[in-house]
ZATORBA-387999 format. One record per atom (N, C-alpha, C, O): residue number from 1; x, y, z. Coordinates in steps of 0.1 Angstrom, whole numbers, plus 2048, in hexadecimal, padded with zeros to 3 digits. Layout:
REM residues N
     n    px    py    pz
   NUM     X     Y     Z
...
//
This chain:
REM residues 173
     n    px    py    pz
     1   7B6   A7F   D2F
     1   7B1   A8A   D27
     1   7BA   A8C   D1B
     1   7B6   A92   D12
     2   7C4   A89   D1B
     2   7D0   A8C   D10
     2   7CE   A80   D08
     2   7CD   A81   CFB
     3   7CE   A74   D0D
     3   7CD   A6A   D01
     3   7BD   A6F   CFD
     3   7BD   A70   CF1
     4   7B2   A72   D02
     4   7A3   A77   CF9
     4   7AB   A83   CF1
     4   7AB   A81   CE5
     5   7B2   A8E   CF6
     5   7BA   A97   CEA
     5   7BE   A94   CDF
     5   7BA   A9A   CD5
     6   7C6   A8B   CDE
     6   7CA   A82   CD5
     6   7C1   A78   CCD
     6   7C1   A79   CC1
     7   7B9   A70   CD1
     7   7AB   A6D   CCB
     7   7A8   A74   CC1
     7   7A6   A6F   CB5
     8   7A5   A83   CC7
     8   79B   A8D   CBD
     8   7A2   A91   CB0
     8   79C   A94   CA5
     9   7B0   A92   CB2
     9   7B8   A99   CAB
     9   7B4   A95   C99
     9   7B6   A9C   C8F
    10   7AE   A87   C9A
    10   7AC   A83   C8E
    10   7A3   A84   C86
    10   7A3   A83   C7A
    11   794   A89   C94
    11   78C   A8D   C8B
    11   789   A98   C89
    11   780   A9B   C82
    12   792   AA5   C90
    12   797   AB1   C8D
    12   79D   AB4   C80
    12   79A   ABF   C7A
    13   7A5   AAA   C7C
    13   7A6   AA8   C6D
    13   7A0   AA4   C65
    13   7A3   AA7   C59
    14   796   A9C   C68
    14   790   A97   C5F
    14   783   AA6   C5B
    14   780   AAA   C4F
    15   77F   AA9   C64
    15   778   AB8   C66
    15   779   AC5   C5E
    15   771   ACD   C58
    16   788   AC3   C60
    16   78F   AD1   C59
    16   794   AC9   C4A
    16   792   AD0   C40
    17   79A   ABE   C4A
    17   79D   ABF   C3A
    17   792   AB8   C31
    17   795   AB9   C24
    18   785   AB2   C36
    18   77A   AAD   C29
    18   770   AB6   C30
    18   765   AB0   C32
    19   771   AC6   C35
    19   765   AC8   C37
    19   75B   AC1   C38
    19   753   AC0   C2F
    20   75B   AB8   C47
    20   750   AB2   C4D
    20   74B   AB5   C59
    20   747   AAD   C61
    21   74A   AC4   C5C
    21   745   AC7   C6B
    21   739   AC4   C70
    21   737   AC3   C7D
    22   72F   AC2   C65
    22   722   AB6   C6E
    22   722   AAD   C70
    22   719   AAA   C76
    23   72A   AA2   C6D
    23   72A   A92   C6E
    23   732   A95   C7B
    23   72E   A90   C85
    24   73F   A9E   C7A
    24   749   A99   C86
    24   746   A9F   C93
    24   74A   A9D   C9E
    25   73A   AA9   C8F
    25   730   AB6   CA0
    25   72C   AA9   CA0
    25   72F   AA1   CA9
    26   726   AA6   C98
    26   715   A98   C9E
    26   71F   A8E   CA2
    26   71C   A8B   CAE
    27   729   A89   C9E
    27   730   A7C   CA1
    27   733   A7F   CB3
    27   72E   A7A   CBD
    28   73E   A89   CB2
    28   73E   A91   CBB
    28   734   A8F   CCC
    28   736   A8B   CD7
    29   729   A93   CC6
    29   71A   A91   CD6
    29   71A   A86   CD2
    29   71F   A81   CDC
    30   718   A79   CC4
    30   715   A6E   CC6
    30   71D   A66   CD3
    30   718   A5F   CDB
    31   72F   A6A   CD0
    31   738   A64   CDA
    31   735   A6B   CE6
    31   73D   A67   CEF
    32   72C   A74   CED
    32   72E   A79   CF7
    32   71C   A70   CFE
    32   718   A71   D0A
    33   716   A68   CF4
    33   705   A66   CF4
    33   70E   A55   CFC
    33   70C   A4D   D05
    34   718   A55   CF0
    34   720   A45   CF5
    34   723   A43   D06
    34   724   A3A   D0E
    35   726   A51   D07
    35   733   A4F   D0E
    35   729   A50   D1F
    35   72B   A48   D28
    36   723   A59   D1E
    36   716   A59   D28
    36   714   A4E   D2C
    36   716   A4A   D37
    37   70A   A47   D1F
    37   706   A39   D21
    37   710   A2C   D27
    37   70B   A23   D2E
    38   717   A2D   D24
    38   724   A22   D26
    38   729   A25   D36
    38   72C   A1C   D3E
    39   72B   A35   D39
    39   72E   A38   D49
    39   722   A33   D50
    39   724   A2B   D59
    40   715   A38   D4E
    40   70A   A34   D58
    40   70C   A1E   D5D
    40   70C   A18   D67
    41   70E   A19   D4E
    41   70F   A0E   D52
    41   71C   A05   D57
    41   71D   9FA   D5B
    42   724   A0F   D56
    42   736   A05   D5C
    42   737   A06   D68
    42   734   A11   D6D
    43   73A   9FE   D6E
    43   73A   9F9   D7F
    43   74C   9FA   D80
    43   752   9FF   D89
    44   751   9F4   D77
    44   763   9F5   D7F
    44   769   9FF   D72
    44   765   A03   D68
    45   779   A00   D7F
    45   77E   A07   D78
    45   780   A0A   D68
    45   77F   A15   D62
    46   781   9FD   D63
    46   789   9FE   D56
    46   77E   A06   D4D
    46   781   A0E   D44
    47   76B   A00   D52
    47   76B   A06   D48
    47   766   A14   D4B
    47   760   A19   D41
    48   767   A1A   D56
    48   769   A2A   D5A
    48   771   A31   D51
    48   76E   A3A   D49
    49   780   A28   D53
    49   78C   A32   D48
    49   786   A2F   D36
    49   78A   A35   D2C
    50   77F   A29   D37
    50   77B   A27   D27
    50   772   A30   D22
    50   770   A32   D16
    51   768   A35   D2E
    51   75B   A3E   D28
    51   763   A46   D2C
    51   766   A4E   D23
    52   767   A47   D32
    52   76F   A5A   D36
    52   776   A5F   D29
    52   774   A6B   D25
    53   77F   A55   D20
    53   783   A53   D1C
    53   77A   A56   D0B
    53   77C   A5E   D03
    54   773   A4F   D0C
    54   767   A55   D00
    54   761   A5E   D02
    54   75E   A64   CF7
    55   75C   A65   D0F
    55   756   A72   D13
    55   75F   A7E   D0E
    55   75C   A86   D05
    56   768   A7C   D13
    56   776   A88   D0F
    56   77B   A88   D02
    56   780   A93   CFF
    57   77B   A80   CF9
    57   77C   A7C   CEC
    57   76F   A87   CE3
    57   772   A8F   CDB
    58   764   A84   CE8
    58   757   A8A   CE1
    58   756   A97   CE9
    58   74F   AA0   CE3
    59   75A   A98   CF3
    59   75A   AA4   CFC
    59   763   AAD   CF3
    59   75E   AB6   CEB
    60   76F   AAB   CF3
    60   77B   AB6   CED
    60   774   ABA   CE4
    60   771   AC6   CE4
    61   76E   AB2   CD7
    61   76D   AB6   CCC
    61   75E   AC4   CC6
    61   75D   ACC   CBC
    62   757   AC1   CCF
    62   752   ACE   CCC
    62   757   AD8   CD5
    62   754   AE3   CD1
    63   75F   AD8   CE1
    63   766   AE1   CE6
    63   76E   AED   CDF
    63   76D   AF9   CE0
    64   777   AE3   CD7
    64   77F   AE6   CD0
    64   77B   AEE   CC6
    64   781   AF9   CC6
    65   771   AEB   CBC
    65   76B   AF2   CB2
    65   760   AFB   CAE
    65   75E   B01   CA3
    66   758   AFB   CBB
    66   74D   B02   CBD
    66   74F   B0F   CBA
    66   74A   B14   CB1
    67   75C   B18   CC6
    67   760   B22   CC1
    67   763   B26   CB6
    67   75F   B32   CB4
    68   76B   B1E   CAC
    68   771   B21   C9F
    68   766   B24   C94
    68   765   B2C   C8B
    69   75A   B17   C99
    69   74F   B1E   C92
    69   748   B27   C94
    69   73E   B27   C8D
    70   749   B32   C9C
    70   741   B39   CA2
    70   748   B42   C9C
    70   742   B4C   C9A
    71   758   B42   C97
    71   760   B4E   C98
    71   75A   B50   C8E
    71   753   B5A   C8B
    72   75C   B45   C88
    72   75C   B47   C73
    72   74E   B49   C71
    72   74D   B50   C67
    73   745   B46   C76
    73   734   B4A   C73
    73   731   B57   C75
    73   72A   B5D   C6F
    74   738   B5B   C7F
    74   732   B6C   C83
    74   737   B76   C7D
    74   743   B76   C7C
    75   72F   B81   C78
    75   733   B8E   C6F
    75   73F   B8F   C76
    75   740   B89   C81
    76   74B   B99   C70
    76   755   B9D   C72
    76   756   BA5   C7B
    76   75F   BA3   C83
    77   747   BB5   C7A
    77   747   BBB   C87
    77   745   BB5   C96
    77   747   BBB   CA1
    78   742   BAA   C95
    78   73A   BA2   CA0
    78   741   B96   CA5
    78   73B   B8D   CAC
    79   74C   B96   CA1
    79   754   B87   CA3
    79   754   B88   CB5
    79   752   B7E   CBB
    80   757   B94   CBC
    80   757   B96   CCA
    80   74E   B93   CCF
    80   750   B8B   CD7
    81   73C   B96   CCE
    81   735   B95   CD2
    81   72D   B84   CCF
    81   724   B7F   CD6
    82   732   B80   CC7
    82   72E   B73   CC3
    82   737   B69   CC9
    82   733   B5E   CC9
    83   744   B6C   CD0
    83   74A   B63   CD5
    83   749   B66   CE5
    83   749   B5D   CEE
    84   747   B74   CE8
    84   73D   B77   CF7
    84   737   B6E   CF9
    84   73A   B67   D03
    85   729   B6C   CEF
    85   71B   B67   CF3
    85   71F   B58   CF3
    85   719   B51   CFA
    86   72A   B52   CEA
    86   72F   B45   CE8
    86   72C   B42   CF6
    86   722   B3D   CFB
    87   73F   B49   CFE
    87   741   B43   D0D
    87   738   B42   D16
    87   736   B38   D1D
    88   72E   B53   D14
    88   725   B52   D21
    88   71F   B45   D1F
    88   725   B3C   D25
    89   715   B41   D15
    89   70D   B33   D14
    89   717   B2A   D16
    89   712   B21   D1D
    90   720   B28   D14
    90   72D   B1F   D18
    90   72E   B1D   D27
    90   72E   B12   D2C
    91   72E   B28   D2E
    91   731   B29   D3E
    91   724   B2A   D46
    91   724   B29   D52
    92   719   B2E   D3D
    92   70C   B29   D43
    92   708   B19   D46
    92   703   B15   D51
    93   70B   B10   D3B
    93   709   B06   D36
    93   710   AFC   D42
    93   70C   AF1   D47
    94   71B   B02   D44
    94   720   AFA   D4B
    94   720   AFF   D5B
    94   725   AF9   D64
    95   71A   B09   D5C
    95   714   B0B   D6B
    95   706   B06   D72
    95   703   B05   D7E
    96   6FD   B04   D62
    96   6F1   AFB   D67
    96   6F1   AEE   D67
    96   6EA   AE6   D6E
    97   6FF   AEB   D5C
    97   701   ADD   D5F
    97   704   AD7   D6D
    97   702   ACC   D71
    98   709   AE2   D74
    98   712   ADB   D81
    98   704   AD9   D89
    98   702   ACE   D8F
    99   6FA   AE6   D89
    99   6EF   AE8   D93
    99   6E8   AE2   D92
    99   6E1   AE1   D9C
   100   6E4   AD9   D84
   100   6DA   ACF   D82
   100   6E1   ABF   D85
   100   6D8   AB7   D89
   101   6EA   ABC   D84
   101   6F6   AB4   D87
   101   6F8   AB4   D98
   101   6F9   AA8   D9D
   102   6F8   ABB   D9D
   102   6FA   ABA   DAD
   102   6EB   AB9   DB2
   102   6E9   AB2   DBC
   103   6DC   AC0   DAA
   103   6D4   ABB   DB0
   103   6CC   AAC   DAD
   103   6C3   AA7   DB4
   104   6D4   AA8   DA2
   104   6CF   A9B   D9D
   104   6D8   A91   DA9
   104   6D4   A85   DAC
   105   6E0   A95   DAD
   105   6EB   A8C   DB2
   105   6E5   A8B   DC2
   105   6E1   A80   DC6
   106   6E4   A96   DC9
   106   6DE   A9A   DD2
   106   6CF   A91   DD9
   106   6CC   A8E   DE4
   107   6C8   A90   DCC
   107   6BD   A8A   DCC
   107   6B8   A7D   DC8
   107   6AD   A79   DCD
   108   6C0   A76   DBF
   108   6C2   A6A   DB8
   108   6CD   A64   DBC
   108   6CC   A59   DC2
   109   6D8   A67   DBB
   109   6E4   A60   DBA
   109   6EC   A63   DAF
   109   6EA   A6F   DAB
   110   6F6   A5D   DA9
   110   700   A5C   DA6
   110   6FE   A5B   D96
   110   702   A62   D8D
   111   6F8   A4F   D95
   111   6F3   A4D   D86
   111   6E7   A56   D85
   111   6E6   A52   D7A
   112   6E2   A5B   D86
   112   6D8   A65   D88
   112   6DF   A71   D7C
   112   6D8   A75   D73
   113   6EB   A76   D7F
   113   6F4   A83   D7C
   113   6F6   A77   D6B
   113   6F4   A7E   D61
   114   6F9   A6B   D68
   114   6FB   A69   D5E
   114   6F1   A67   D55
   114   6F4   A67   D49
   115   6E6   A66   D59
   115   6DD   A63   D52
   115   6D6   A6E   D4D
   115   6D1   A6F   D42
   116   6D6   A78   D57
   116   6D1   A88   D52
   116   6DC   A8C   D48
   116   6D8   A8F   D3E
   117   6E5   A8D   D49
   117   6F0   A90   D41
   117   6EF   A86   D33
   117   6F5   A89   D29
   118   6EA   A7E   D32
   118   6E7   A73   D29
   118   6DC   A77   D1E
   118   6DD   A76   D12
   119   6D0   A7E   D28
   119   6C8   A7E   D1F
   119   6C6   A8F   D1B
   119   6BF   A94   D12
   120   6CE   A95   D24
   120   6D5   AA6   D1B
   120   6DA   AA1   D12
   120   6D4   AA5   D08
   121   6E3   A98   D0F
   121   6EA   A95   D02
   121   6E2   A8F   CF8
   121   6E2   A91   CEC
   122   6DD   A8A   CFC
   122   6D2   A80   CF0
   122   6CA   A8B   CEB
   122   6C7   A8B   CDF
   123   6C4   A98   CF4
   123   6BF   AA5   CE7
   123   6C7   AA9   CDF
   123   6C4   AA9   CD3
   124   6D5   AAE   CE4
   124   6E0   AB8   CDF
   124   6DF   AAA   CD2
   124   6DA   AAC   CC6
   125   6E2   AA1   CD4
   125   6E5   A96   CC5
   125   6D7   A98   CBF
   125   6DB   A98   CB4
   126   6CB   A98   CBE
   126   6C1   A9A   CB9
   126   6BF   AA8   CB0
   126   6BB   AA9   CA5
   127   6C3   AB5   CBB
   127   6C2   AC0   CB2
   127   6CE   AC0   CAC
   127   6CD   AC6   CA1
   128   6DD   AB9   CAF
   128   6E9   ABB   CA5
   128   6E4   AB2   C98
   128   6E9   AB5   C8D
   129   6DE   AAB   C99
   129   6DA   A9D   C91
   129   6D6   AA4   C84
   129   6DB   AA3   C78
   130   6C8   AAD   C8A
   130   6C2   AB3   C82
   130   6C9   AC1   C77
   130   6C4   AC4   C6C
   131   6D0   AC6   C7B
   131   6D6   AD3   C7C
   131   6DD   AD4   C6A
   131   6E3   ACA   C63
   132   6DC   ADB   C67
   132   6E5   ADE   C59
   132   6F9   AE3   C59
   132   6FD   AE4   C64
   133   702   AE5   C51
   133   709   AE4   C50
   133   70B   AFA   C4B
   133   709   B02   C42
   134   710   AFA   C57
   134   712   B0A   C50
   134   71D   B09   C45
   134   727   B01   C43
   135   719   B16   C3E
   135   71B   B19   C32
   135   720   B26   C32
   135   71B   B30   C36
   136   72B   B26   C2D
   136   72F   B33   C2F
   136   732   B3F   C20
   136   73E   B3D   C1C
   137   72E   B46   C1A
   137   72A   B47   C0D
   137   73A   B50   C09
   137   740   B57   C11
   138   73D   B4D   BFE
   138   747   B53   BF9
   138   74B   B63   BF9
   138   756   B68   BFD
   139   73C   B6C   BF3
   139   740   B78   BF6
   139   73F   B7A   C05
   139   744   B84   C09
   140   739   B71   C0F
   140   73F   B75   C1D
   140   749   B76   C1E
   140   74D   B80   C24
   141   750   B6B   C19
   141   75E   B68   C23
   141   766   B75   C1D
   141   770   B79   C24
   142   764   B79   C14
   142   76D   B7F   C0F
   142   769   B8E   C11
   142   770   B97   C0E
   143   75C   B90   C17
   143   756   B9E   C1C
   143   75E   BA1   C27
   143   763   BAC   C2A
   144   75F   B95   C2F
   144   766   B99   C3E
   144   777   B9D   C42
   144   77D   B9F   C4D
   145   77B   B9C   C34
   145   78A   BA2   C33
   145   78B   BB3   C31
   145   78E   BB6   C26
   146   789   BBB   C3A
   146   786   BCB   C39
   146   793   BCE   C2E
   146   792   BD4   C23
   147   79E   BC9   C32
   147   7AD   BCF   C2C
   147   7AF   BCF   C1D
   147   7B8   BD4   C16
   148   7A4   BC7   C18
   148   7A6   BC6   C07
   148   7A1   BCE   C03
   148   79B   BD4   C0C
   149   7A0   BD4   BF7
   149   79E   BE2   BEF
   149   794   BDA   BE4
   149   798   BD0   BDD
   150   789   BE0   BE4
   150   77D   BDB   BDC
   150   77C   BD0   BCF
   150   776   BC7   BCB
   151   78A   BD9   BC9
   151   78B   BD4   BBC
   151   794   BC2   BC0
   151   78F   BB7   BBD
   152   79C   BC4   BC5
   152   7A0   BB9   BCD
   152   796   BAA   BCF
   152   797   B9E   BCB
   153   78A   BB4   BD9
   153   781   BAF   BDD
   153   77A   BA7   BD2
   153   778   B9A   BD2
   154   777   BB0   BC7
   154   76C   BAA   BC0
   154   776   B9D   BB5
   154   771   B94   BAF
   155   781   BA0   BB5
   155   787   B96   BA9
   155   788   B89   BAE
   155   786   B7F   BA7
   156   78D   B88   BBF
   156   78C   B81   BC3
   156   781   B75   BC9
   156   781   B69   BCB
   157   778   B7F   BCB
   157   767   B77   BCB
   157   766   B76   BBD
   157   762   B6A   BBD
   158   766   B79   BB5
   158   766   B71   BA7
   158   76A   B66   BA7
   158   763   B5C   BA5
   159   777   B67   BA9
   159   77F   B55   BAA
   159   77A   B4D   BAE
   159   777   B42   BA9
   160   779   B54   BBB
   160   771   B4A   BC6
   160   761   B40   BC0
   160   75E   B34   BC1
   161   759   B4A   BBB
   161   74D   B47   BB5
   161   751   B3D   BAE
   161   74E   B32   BB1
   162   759   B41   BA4
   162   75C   B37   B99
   162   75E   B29   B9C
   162   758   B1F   B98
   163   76A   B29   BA7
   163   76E   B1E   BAC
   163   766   B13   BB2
   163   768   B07   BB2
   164   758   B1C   BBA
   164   74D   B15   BBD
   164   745   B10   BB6
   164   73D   B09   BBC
   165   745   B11   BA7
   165   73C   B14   BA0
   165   72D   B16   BA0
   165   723   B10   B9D
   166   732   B24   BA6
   166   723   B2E   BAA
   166   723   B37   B9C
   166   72D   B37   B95
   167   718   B3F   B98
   167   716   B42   B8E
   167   711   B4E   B94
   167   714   B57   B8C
   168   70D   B51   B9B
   168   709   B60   BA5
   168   712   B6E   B9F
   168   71F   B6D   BA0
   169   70E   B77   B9B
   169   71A   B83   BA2
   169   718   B8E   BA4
   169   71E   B98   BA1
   170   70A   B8C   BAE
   170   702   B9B   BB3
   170   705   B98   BC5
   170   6FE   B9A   BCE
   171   710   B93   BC3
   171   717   B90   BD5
   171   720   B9E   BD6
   171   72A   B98   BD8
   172   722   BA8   BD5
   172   728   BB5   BD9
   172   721   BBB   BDB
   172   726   BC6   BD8
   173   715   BBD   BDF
   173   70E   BC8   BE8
   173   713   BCA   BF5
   173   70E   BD3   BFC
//
């Protein structure tokens, strides 16, 4: 799990410094679509440690980021309640996983648990596939700083506009 840590670390960067969070979410389920596929069919060890290995690689990485998107998308009053609803679906998700996982196992076998887990992944990569790139608009980001003083506010959403070259400046309501 620490060498998959290390793995990610790069496209953690690549994420955060060319703003690429949809290529590297979708890349992300794609290595977890890999990694499925590759466990249902490896018979010996070596290549066990190798899909584990790619699972946990594509696993970390929306782990890791999911929240941060979640922080930064939700109004300011709400960052609590949006990261509540985060975990619960987080700790739901993985309590039906286990329940549907133990009765696939239970009733099929072994590859059974991989292949359902296989083709959960192959929607999640279909609706991530499909999905847009949130956008986070200038006079937001700069709405959700309460401690600045209006005049502040607005010179600096100016900048900001400018720098985008947005042409807008009925963003201060």
């Amino acid at each position: 799990m620490m060498i998959a840590f290390v793995l990610m670390l790069p496209f953690m960067y690549i994420r955060r410094a060319q703003a690429q969070n949809q290529m590297v979410f979708v890349g992300a389920v794609a290595l977890l679509v890999a990694a499925e596929g590759f466990l249902a069919c490896a018979h010996s060890i070596g290549f066990w440690l190798v899909g584990l290995l790619v699972f946990f690689t594509g696993f970390n990485l929306p782990e890791a980021t999911l929240p941060s998107l979640v922080s930064k998308l939700a109004p300011a009053g709400n960052k609590g309640t949006a990261m509540g609803v985060y975990s619960t679906c987080q700790f739901l998700g993985a309590a039906s996983g286990g329940i549907v996982g133990g009765f696939c196992y239970q009733h099929w076998g072994f590859d059974s648990v991989l292949m359902a887990a296989l083709v959960v992944n192959l929607i999640w990569l279909g609706v991530a596939s499909g999905m847009r790139a949130p956008v986070i608009s200038p006079a937001y980001v700069f709405r959700s700083i309460a401690s600045w003083s209006f005049a502040r506010y607005k010179l600096v959403s100016q900048v900001w506009l400018k720098l985008c070259g947005l042409r807008s400046r009925r963003c201060f309501t």
